[in-house]
Gaussian input, Z-matrix of N, CA and C with variables (Angstrom, degrees):
# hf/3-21g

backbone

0 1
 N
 C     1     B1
 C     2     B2     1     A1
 N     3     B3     2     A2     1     D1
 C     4     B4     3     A3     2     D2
 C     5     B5     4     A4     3     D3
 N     6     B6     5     A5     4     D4
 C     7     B7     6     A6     5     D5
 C     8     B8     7     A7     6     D6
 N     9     B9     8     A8     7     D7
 C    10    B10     9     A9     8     D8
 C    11    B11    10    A10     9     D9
 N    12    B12    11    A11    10    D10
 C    13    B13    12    A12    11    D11
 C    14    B14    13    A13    12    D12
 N    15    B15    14    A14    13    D13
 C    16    B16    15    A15    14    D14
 C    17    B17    16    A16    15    D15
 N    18    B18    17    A17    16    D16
 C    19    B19    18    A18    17    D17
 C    20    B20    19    A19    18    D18
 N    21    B21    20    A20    19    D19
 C    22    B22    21    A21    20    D20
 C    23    B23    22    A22    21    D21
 N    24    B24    23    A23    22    D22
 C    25    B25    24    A24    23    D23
 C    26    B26    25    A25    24    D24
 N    27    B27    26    A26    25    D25
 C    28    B28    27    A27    26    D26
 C    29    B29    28    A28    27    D27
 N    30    B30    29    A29    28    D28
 C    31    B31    30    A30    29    D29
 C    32    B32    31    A31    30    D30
 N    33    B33    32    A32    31    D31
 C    34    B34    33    A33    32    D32
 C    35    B35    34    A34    33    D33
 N    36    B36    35    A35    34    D34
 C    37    B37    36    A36    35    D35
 C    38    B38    37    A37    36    D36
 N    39    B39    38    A38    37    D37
 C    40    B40    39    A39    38    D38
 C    41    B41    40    A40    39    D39
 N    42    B42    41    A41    40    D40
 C    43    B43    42    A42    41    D41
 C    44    B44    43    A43    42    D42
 N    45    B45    44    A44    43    D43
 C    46    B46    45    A45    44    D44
 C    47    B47    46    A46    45    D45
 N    48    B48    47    A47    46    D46
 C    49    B49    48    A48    47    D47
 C    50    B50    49    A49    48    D48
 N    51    B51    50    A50    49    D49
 C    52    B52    51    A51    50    D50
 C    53    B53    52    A52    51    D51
 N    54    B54    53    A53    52    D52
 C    55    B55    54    A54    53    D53
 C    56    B56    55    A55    54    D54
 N    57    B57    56    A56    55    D55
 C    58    B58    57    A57    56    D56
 C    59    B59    58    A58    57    D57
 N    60    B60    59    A59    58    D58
 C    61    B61    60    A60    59    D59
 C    62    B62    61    A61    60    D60
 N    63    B63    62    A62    61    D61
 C    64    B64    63    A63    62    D62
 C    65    B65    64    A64    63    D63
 N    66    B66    65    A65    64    D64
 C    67    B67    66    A66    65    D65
 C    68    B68    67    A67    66    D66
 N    69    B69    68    A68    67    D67
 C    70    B70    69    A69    68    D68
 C    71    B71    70    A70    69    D69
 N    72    B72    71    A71    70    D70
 C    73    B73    72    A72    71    D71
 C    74    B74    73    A73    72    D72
 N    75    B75    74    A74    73    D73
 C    76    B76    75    A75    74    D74
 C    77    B77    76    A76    75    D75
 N    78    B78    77    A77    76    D76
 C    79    B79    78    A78    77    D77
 C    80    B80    79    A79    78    D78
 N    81    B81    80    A80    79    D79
 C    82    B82    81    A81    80    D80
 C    83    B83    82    A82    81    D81
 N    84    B84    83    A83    82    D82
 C    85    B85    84    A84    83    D83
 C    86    B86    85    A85    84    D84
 N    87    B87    86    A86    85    D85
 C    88    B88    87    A87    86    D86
 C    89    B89    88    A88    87    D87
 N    90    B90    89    A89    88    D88
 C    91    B91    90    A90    89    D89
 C    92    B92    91    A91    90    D90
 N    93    B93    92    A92    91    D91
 C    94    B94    93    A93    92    D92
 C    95    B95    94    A94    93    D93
 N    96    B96    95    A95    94    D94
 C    97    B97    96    A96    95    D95
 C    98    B98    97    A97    96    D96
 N    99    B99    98    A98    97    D97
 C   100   B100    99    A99    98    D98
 C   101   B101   100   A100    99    D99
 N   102   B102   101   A101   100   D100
 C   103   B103   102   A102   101   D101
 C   104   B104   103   A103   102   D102
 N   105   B105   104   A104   103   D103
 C   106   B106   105   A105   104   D104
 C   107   B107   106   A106   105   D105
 N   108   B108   107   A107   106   D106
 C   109   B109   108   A108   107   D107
 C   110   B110   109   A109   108   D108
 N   111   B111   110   A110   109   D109
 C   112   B112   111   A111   110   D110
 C   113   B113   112   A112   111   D111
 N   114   B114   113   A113   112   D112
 C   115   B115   114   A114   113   D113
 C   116   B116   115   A115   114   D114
 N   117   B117   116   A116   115   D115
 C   118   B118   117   A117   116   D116
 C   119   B119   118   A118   117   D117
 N   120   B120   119   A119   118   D118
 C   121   B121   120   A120   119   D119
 C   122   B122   121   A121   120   D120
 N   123   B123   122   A122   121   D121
 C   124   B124   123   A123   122   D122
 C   125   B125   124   A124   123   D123
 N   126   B126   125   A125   124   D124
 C   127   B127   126   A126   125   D125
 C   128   B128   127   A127   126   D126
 N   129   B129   128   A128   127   D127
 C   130   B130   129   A129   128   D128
 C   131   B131   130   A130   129   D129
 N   132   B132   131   A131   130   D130
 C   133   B133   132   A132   131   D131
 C   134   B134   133   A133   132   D132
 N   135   B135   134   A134   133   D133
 C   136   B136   135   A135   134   D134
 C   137   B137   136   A136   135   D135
 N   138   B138   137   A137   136   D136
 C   139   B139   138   A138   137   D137
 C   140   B140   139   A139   138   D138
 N   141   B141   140   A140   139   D139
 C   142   B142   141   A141   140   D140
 C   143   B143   142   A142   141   D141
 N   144   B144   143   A143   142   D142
 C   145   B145   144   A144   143   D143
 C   146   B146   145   A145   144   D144
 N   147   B147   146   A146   145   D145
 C   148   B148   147   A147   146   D146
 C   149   B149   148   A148   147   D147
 N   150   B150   149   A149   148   D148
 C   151   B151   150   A150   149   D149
 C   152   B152   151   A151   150   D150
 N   153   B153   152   A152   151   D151
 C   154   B154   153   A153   152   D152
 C   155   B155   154   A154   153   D153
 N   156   B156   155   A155   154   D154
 C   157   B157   156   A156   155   D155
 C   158   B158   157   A157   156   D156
 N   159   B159   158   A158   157   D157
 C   160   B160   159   A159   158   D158
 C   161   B161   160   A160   159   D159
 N   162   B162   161   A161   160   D160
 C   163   B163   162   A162   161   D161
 C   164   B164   163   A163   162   D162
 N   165   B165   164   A164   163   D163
 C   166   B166   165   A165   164   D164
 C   167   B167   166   A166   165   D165
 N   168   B168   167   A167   166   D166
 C   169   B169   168   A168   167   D167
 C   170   B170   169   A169   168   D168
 N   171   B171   170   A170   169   D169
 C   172   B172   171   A171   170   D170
 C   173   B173   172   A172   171   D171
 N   174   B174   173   A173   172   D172
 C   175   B175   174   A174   173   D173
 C   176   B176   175   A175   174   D174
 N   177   B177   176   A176   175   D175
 C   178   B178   177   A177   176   D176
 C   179   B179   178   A178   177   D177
 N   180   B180   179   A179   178   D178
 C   181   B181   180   A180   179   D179
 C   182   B182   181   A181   180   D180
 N   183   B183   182   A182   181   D181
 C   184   B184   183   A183   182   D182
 C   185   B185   184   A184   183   D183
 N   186   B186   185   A185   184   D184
 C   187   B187   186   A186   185   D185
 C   188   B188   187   A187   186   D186
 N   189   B189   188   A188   187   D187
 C   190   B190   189   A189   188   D188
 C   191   B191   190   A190   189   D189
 N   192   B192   191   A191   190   D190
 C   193   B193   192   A192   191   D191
 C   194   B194   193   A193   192   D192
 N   195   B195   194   A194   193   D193
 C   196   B196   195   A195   194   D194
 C   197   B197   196   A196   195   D195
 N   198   B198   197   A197   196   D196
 C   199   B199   198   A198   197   D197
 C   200   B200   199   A199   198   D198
 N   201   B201   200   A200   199   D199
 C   202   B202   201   A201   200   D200
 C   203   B203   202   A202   201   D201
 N   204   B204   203   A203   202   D202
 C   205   B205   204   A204   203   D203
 C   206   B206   205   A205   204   D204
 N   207   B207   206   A206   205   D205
 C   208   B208   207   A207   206   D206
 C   209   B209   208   A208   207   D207
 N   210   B210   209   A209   208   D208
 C   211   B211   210   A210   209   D209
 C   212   B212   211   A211   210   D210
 N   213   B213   212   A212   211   D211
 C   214   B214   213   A213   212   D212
 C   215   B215   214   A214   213   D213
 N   216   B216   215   A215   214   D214
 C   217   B217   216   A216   215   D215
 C   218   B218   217   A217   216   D216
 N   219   B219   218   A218   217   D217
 C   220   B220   219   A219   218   D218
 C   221   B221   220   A220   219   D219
 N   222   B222   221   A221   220   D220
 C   223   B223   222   A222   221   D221
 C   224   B224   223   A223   222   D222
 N   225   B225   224   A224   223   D223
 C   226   B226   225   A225   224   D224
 C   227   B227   226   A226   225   D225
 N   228   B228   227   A227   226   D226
 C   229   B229   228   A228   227   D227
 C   230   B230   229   A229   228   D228
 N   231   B231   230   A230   229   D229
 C   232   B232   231   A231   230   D230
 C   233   B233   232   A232   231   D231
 N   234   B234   233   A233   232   D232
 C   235   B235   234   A234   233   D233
 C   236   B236   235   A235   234   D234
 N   237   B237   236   A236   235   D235
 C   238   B238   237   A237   236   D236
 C   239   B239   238   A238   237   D237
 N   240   B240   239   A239   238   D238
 C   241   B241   240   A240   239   D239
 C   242   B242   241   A241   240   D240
 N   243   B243   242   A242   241   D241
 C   244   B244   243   A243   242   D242
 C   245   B245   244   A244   243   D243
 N   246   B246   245   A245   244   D244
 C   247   B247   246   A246   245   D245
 C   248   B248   247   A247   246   D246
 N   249   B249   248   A248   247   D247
 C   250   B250   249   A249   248   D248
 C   251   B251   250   A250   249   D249

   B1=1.4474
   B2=1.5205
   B3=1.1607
   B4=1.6319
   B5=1.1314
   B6=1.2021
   B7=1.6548
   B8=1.3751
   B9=0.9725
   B10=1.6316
   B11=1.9552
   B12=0.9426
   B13=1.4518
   B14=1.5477
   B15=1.1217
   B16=1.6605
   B17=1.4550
   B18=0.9295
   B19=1.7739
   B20=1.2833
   B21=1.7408
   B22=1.4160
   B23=1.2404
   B24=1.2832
   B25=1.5992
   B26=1.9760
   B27=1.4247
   B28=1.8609
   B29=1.4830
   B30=1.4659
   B31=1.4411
   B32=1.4511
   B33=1.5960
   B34=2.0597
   B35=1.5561
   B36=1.3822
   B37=0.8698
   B38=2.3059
   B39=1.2155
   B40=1.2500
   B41=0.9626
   B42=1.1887
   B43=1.6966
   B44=1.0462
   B45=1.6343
   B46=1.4714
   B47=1.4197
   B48=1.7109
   B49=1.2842
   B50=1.0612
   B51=1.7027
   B52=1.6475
   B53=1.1971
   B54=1.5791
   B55=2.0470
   B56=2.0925
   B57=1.2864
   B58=1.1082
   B59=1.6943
   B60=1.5091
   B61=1.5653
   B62=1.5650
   B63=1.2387
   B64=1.7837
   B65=1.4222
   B66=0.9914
   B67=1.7461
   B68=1.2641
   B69=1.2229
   B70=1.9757
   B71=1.9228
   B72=1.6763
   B73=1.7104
   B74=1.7956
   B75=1.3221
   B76=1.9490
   B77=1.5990
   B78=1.1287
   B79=2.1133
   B80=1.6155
   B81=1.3555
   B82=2.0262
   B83=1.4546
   B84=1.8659
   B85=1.6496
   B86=1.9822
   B87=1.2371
   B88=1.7562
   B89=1.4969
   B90=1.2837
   B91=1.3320
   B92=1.3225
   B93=1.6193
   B94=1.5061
   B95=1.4876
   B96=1.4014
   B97=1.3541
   B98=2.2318
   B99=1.5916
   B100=1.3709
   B101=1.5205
   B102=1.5469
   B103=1.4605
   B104=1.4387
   B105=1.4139
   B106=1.7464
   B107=1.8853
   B108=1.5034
   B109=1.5506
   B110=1.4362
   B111=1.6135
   B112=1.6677
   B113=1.9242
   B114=1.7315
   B115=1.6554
   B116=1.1747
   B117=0.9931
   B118=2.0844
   B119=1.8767
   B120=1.2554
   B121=1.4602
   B122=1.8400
   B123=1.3531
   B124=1.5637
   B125=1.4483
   B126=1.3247
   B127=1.6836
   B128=1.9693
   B129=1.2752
   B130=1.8744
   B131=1.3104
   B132=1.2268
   B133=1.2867
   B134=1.4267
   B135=1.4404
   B136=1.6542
   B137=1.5179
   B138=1.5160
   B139=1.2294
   B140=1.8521
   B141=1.4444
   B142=1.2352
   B143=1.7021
   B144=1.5738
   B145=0.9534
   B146=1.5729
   B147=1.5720
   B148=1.5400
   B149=1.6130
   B150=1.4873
   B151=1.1806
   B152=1.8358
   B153=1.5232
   B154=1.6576
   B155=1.5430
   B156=1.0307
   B157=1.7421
   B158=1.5417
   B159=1.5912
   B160=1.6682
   B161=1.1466
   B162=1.6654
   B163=1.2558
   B164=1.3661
   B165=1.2090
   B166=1.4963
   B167=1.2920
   B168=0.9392
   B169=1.4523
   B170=1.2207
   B171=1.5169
   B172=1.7553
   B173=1.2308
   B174=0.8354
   B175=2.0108
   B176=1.1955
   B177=1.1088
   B178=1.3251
   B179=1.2093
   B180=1.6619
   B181=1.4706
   B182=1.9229
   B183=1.5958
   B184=1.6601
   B185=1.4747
   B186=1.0664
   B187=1.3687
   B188=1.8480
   B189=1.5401
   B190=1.5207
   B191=1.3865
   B192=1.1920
   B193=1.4945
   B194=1.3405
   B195=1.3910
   B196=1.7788
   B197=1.4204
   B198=1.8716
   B199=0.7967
   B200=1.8222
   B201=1.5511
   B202=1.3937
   B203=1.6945
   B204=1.1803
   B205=1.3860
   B206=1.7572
   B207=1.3835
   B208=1.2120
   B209=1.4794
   B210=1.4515
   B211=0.8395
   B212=2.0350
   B213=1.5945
   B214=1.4717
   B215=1.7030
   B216=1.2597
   B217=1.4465
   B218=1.5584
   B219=1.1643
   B220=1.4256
   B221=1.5235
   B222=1.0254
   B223=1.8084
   B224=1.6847
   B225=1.1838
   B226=1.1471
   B227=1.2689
   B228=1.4603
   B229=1.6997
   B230=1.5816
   B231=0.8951
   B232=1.7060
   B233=1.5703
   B234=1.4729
   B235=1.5517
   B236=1.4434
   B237=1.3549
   B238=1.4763
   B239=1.6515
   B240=1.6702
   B241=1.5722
   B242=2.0978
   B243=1.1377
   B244=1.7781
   B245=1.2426
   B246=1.6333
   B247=1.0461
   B248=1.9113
   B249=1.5755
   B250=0.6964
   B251=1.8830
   A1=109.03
   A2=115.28
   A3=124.69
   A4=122.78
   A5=120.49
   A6=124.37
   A7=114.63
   A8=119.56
   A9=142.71
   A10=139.92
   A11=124.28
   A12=133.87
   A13=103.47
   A14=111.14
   A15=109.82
   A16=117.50
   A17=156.55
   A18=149.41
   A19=100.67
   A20=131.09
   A21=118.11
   A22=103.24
   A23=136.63
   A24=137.31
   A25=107.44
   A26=69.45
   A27=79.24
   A28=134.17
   A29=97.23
   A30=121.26
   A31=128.64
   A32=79.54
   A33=84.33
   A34=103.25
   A35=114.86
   A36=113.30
   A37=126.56
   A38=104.46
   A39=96.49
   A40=139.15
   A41=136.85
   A42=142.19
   A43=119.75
   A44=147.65
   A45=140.83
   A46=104.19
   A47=92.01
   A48=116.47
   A49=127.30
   A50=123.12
   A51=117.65
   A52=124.07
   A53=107.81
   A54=104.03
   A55=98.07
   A56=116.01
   A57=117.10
   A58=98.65
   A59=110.29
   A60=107.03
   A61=91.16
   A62=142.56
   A63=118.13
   A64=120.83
   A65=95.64
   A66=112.33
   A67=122.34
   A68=118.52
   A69=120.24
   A70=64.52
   A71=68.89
   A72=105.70
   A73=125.44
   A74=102.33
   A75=101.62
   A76=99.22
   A77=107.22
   A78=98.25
   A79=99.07
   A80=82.12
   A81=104.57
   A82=76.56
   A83=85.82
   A84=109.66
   A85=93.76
   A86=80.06
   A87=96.88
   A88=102.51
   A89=154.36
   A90=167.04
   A91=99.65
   A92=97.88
   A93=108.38
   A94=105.69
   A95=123.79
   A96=107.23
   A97=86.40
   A98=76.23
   A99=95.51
   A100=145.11
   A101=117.15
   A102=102.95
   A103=135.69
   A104=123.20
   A105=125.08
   A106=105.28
   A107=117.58
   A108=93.22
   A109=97.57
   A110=127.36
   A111=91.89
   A112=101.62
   A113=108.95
   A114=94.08
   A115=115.53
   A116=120.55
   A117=107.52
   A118=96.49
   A119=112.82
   A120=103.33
   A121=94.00
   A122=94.40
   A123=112.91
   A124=117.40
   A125=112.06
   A126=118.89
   A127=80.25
   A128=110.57
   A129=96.00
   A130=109.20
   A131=120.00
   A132=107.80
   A133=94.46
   A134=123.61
   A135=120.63
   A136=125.13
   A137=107.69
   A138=118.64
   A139=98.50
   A140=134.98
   A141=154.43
   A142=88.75
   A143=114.02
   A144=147.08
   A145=110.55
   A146=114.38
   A147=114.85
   A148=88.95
   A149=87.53
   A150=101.27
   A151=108.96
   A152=110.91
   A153=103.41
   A154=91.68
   A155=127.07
   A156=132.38
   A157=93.69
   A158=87.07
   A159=104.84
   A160=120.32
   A161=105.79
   A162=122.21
   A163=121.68
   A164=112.10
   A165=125.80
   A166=107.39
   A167=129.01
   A168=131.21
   A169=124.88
   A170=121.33
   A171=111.62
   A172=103.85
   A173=89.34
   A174=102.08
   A175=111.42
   A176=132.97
   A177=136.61
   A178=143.55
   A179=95.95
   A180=102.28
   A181=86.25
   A182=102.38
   A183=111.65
   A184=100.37
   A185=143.69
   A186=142.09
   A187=112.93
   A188=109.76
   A189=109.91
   A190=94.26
   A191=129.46
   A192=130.60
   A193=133.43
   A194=105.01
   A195=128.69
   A196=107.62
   A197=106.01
   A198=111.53
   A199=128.07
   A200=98.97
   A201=97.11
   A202=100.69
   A203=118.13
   A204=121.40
   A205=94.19
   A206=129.13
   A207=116.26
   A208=120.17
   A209=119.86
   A210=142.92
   A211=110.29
   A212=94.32
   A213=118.05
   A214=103.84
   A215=108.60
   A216=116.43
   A217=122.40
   A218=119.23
   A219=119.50
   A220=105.19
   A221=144.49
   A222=139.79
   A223=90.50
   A224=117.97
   A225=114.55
   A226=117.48
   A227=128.56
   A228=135.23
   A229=85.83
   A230=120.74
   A231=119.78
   A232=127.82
   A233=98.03
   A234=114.37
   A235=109.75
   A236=130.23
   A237=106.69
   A238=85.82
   A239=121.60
   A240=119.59
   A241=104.93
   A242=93.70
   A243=94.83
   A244=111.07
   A245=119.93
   A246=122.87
   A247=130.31
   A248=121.19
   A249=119.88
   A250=95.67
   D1=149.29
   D2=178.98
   D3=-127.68
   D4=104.28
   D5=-178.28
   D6=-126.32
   D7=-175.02
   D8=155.42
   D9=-101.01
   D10=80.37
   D11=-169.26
   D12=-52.41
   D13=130.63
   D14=174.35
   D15=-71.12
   D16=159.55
   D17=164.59
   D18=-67.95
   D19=-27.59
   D20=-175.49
   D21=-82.99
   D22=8.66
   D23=-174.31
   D24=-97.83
   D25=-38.76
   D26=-167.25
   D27=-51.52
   D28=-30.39
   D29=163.36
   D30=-64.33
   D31=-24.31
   D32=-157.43
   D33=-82.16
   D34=158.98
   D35=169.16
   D36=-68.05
   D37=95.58
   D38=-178.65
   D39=-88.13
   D40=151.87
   D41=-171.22
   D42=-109.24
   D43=110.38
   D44=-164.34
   D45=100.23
   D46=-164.46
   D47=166.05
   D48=-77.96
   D49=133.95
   D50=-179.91
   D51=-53.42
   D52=-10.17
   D53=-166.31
   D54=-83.23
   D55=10.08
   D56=-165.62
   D57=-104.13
   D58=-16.40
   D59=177.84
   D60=-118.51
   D61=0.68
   D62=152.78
   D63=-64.13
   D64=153.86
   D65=137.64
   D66=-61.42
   D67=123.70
   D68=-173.77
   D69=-90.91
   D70=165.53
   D71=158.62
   D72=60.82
   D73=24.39
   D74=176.14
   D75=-26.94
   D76=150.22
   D77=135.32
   D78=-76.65
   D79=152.54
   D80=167.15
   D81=-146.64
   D82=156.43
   D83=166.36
   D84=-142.43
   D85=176.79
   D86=-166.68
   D87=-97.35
   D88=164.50
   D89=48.49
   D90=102.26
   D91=-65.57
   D92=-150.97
   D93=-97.75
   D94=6.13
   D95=-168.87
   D96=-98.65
   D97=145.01
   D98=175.89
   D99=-57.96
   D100=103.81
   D101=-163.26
   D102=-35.78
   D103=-38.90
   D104=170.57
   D105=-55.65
   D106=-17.78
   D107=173.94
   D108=-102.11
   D109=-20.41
   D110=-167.79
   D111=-83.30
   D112=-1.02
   D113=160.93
   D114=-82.17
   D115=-21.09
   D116=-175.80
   D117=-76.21
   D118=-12.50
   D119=-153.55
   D120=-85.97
   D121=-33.13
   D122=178.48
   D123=-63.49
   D124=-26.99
   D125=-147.10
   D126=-111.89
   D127=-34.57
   D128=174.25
   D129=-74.56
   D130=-12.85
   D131=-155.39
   D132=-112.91
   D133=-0.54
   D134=-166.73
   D135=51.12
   D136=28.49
   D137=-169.27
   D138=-78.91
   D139=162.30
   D140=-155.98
   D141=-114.06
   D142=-79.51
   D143=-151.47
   D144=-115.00
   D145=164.60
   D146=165.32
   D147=179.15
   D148=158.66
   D149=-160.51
   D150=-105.85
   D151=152.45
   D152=-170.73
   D153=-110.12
   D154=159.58
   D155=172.28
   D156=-167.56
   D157=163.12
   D158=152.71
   D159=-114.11
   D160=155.59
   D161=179.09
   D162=6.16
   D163=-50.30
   D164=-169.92
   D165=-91.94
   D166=29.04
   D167=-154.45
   D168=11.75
   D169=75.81
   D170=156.98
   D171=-101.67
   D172=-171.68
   D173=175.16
   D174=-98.21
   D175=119.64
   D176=136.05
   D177=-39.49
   D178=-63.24
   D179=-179.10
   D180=179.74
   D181=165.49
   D182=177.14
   D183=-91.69
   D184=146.00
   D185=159.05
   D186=-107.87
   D187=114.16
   D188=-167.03
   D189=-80.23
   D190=161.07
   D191=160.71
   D192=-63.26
   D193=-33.42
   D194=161.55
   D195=-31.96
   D196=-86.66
   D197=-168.73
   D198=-65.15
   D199=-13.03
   D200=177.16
   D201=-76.21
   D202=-59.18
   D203=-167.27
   D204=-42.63
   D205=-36.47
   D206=-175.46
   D207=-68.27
   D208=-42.27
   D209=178.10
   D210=-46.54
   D211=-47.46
   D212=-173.40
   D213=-61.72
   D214=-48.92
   D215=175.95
   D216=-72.66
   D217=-34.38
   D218=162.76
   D219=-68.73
   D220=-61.65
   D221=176.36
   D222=-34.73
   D223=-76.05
   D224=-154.31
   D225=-63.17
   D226=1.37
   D227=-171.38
   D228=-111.22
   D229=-12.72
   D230=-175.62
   D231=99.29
   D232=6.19
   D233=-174.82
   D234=-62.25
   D235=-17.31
   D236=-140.01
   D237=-153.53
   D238=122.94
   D239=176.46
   D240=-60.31
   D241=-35.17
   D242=-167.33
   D243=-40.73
   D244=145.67
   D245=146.46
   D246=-40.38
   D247=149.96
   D248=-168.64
   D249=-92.73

């Protein structure tokens, strides 16, 4: 199962299993999908954050929206060789 733990949980004293204080269901996207869709995907959805994994779901890494949208705008002004 794949969720998200709140920081106000983490402290508390808990009882059970942790999948009972996540969030089921983040979005994750993979590697290869292209930065201009996982920002529109972020910006409809008012998402902060999203998460990168592979296939198999590990984590990669968190991707903030900030910095992607920044990222998105420098590629696109010509700043930056990376793919979008």
């Amino acid at each position: 199962m794949l969720g998200r733990l709140h920081l106000r949980d983490v402290g508390a004293e808990l009882e059970g299993r942790v999948e009972h204080y996540m969030q089921p269901g983040p979005s994750t996207f993979r590697p290869s999908v292209p930065l201009s869709e996982m920002v529109d995907y972020m910006r409809e959805r008012d998402m902060t954050e999203a998460l990168i994994t592979t296939s198999d779901g590990i984590l990669i890494r968190i991707l903030n929206r900030h910095e992607a949208e920044h990222a998105l705008k420098r590629y696109l002004r010509g700043g930056d060789s990376g793919t979008p």
